[in-house]
N, C-alpha and C positions, 0 to 999 in steps of 0.2 A: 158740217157735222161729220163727227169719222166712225166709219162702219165700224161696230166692235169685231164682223168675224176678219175684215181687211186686216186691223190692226194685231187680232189676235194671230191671223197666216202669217204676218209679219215680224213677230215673236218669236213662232215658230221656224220660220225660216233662218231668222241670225242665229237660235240655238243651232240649228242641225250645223248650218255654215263653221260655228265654234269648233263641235264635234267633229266634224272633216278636220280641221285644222290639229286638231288635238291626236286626231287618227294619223294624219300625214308626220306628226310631230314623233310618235312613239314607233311610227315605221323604221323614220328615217333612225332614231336613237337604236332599235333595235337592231338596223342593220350596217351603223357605220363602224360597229366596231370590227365586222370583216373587213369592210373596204379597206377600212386605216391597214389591217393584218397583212391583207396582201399587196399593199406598196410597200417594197424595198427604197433604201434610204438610195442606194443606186441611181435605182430606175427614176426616182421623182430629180435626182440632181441633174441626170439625162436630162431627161423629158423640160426641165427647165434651162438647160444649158442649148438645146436646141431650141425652144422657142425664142433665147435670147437671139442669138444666129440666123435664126429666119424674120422675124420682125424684128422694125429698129426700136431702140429704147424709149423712144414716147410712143410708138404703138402698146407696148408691150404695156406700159405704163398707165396709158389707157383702161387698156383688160383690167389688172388689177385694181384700177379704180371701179371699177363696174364690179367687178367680185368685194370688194372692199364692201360698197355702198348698199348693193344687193345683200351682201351677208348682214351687215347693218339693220337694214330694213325689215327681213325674216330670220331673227335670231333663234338659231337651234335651239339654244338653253332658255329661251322666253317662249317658248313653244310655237313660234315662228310670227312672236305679235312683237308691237309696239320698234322700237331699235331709232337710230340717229342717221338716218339716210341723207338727211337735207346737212346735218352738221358736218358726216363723211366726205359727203361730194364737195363742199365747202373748203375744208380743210386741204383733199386733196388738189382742186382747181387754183388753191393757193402754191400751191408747188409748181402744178402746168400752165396756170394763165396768172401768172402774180400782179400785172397790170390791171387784167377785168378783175379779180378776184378786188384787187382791194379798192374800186369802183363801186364795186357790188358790194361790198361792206356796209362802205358809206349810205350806199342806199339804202341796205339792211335797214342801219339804223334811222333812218329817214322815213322811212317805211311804219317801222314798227313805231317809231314816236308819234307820228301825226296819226297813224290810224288805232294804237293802243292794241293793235293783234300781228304778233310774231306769226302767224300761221299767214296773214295777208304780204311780210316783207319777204319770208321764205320762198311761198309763191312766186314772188315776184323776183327774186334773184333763179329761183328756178327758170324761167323764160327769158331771164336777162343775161341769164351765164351763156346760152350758145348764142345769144342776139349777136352779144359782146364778140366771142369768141370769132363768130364771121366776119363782123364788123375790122376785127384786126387784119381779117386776112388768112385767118389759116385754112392749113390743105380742108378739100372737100370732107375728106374721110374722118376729120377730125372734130367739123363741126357734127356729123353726123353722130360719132361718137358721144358726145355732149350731149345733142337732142335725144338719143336714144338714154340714155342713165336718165337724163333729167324727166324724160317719158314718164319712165317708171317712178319716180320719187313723187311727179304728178298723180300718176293714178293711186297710188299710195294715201295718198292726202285725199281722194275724193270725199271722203267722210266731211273732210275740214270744208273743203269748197262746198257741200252740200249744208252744213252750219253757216258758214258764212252767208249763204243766199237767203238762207231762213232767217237770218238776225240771231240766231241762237249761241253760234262761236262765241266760248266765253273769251275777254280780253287779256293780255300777257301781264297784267299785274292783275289779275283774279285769279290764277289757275293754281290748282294747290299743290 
């Protein structure tokens, strides 16, 4: 039996949570348009022509797959919900790992057919994309890289994994 005032703290709670988000969301709009003011077009082509210089070009590559997938995930103009984190990382792992990536496609689709939920083959190339990545051999700092983006697109998805375990996750030909 479910406690009405549990259920009801529970209401309250994802409100407030919303409204953080929504507070964090009008901060950041109200205060990016100094930031943007005070970068010179100079200074950002510096500041990127030196990190080119200091890390090599799949480090670097790296990063902006993490900023890519991260922006994805907490879109400014979505008020920092919903975004394409698992399709980001996806797309991009296709450029740096083209051999797992289109391993993990395949699985993808393997995935999603026999169980009828895109959210369980995502998952599942989530944990498969740095498996992969090790399994080839690459440097330390790169599987880490992997695992740490795919962290986050995990913990992203909690909601999903917590549907899934309940039976509730609707399936990929239901969702509207």
């Amino acid at each position: 039996e479910i406690d009405p005032a549990s259920d009801d703290r529970t209401r309250q709670l994802k409100h407030r949570r919303a409204q953080l988000k929504d507070e964090l969301a009008a901060q950041f709009v109200a205060k990016a348009p100094a930031a943007f003011a005070a970068m010179d077009r100079n200074g950002v082509e510096e500041w990127v022509d030196s990190a080119i210089q200091t890390f090599d070009h799949r480090g670097l590559g790296y990063a902006m797959v993490a900023a890519s997938v991260v922006g994805h995930m907490f879109p400014a103009t979505r008020q920092f919900r919903g975004g394409k984190g698992v399709a980001t990382m996806g797309g991009s792992a296709l450029v740096l790992q083209p051999i797992v990536s289109i391993i993990l496609l395949a699985v993808w689709f393997g995935v999603r057919k026999l169980t009828k939920k895109a959210s369980v083959a995502s998952l599942t190339i989530a944990v498969g994309l740095p498996a992969g990545v090790a399994i080839k051999g690459a440097p330390g700092w790169e599987v880490a890289a992997v695992v740490g983006i795919n962290v986050l697109v995990i913990i992203r998805h909690l909601d999903n994994i917590k549907r899934l375990v309940g039976g509730s996750e609707l399936s990929a030909n239901k969702r509207a």
